[in-house]
N, C-alpha and C positions, 0 to 999 in steps of 0.2 A: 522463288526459293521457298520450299516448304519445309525439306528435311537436312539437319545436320548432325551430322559426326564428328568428333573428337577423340582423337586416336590418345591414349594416354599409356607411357610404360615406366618401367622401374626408374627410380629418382624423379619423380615427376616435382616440377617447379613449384608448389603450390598458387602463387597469384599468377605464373600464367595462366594455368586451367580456371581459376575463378575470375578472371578476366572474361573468357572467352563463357564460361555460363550468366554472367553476368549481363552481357548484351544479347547471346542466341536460347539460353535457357529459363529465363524470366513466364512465369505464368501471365495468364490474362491479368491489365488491371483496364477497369473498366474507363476510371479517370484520365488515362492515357488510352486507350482505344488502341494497342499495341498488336504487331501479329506476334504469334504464337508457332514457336515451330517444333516439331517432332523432332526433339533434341536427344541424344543418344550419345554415353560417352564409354568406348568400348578401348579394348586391348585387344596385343596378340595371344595373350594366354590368361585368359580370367581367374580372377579369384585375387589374393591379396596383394598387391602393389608395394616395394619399399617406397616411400616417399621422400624428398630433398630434406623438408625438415623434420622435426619431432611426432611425425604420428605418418600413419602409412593409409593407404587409398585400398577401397575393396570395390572392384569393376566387376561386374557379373557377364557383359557384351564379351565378345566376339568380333573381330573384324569386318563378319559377315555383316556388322550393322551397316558399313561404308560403301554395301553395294547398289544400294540404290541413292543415296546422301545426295542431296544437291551441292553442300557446302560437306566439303575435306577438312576438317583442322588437325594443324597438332600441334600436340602442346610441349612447351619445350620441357627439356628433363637436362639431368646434371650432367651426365657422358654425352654429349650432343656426337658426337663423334664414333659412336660404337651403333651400327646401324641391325637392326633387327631385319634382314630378308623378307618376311612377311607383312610388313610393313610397307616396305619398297613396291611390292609387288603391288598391294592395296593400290597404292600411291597411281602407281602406272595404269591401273584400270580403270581408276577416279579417271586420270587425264583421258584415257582412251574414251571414254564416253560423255569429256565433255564437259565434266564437274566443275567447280571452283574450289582449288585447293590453296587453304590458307596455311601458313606456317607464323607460328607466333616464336620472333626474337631466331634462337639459334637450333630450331624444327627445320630450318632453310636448309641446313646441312644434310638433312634426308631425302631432300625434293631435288638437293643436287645428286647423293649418292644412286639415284632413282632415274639418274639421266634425263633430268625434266627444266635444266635453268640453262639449255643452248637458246644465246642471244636472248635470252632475258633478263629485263632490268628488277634488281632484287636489291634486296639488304638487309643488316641484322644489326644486332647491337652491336657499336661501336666498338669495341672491345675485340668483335673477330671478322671482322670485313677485311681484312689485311687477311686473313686465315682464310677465307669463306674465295674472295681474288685467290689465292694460292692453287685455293683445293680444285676449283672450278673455274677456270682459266676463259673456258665459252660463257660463263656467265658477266653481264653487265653492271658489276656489284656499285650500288651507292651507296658511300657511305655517313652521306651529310644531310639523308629525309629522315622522317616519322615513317613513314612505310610504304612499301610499291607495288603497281597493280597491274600485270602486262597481262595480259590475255587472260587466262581464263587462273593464273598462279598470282596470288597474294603473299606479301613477306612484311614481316614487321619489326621495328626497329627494334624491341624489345619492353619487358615491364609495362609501365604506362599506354606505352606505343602500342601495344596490345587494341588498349581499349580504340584508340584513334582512328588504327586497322579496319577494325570490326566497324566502330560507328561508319566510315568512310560506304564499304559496304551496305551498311546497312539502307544510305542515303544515296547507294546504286542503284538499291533495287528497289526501294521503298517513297524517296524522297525527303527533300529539306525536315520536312517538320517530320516526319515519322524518326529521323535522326537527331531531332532536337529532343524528342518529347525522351527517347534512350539515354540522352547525354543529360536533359533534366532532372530523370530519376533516379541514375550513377553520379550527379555533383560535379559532374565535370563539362568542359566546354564543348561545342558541338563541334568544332573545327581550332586547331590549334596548328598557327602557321610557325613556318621555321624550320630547320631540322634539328640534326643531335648535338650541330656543335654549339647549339646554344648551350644546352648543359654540362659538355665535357667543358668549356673554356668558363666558363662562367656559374660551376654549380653553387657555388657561394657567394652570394653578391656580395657589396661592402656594405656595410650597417649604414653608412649614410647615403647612401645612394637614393639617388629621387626615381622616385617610380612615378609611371607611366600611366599608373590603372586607372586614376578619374578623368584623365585626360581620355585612356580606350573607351569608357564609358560613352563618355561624352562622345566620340564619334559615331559608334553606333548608332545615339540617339538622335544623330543630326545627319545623317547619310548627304541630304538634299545640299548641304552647307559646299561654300569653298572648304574644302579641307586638304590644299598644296601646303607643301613642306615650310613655306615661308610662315602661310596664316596659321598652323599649327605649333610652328617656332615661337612665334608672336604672344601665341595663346598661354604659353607653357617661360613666357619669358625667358626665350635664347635666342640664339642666332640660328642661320639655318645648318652652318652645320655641324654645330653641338649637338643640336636638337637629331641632327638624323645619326650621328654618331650612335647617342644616347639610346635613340629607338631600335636603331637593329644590336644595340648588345643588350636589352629586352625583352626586344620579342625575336628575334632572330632572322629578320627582316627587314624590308625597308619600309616607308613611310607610304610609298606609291602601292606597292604587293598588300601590305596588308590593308590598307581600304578598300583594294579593289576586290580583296577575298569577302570582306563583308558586304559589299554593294554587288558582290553576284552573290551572295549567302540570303541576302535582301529577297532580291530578285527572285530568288527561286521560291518563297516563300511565298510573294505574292501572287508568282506563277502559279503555285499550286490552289491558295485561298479564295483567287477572284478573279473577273474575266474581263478587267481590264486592258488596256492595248497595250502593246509593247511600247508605243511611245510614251502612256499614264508611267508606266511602273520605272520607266529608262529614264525619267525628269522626277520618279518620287524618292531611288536610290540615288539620285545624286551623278548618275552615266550622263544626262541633259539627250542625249538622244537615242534613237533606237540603232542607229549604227554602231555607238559605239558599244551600247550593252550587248550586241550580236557580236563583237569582236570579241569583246572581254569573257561573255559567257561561253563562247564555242572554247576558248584557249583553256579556260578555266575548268568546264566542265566535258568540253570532248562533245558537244550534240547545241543546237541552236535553240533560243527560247520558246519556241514556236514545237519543234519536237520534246522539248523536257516537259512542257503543258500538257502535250498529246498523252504522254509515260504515266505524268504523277499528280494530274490536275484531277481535283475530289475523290 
């Protein structure tokens, strides 16, 4: 992936579009050792842009920037619903050659008008996936991830999910740490498990609510550790199943998912750093063998540790 596009039109979102510059538009920093891509953010008819909020956007591109693009974005805008024809088409010649077209939040609504989401698995913010099912019936709509990635079309849950999206990507095509070092210099987490209905049910916690956070810490730090729901209960003095109650209205998960997202997060890390065996790194994340890290990492990541090393190893 070298070039991308970002399709921008009237009413545009503000942090979506600085989302998506934010992970694909970033100059060299040399501290991070980042790629660089030939980032382009174009319209169907250049020149001044209304914007969602208090100031308006001036795009000089052309559509014509999206015909070579490796990566398609778009950025969502306020009418998600009023579809621009020249756009659509854009959209369809992306797919016809092959592209990766992403849609950030309710931009999905154009990739469906564009007859591009038969039998595939999508979703948007929570807010129109009841809308998004309606409009698009051959579509497979989720409405309970951070974002989804069938084939060669990317959808994302919305706002934040944005960035998740992209990082996700980015650690398709780059690997673990070239998605850390992204997520380290935007503030934010490299992988955040769960989907949206942690925060539709739970976007306010109660003020005395005991968190979770020195306890995730602490996981992390000890991969190699028992860390079943019991010895974690223990740790955190509860029982077991306060304690697993407590952690998926949290993190939006369970206690099993998300260590084993971190001990393949491990994994993959190592994979790429050093050229120890798959049994060293399967006994240093805490898997105890290479059978089991081959199970967890195929499911988890879609390819075997042995091909991820091949992809994104030095």
């Amino acid at each position: 992936m070298k070039s991308v596009a970002v399709i921008v039109q009237e009413g545009a979102e503000p942090f979506g579009l600085g989302s998506l510059v934010e992970v694909w538009g970033e100059p060299y920093h040399p501290e991070d050792d980042n790629p660089v891509f030939d980032f382009r953010v174009c319209t169907p008819r250049p020149g001044r842009l209304r914007g969602r909020s208090d100031y308006d956007l001036v795009v000089e591109r052309g559509l014509e920037a999206t015909l070579d693009a490796d990566l398609v974005c778009l950025s969502p805008k306020y009418d998600f619903l009023d579809h621009d024809p020249a756009v659509l088409d854009a959209l369809r010649a992306a797919d016809a050659r092959g592209a990766t077209i992403y849609a950030h939040c309710s931009g999905v609504f154009e990739i469906g008008a564009a007859g591009l989401l038969a039998d595939r698995e999508v979703t948007t913010h929570w807010r129109y996936t009841d809308r998004l099912a309606e409009l698009y019936p051959e579509a497979r709509v989720r409405p309970d991830v951070l974002y989804c990635h069938d084939g060669n079309i990317l959808t994302g849950a919305g706002a934040a999910a944005g960035i998740d999206a992209s990082l996700h990507l980015m650690r398709d095509h780059f690997g673990a740490k070239v998605a850390a070092t992204t997520a380290r210099r935007i503030v934010v987490p490299p992988h955040r498990d769960g989907g949206q209905a942690q925060f539709i049910a739970n976007a306010v916690p109660d003020c005395d609510a005991e968190t979770l956070g020195p306890l995730l810490q602490w996981i992390v730090e000890n991969l190699a550790e028992d860390l079943s729901v019991e010895t974690l209960a223990r740790r955190n003095h509860m029982s077991a199943r306060t304690f697993a109650r407590r952690f998926r209205a949290e993190t939006g998960t369970t206690p099993h998912s998300w260590v084993t997202r971190q001990r393949v997060q491990a994994a993959e890390e190592l994979l790429e750093r050093t050229d120890h065996s798959i049994d060293w790194i399967a006994d240093e994340v805490g898997f105890g063998n290479a059978a089991t890290l081959r199970h967890h990492f195929a499911r988890v990541r879609g390819l075997s540790p042995q091909q991820y090393r091949r992809r994104f190893a030095g």
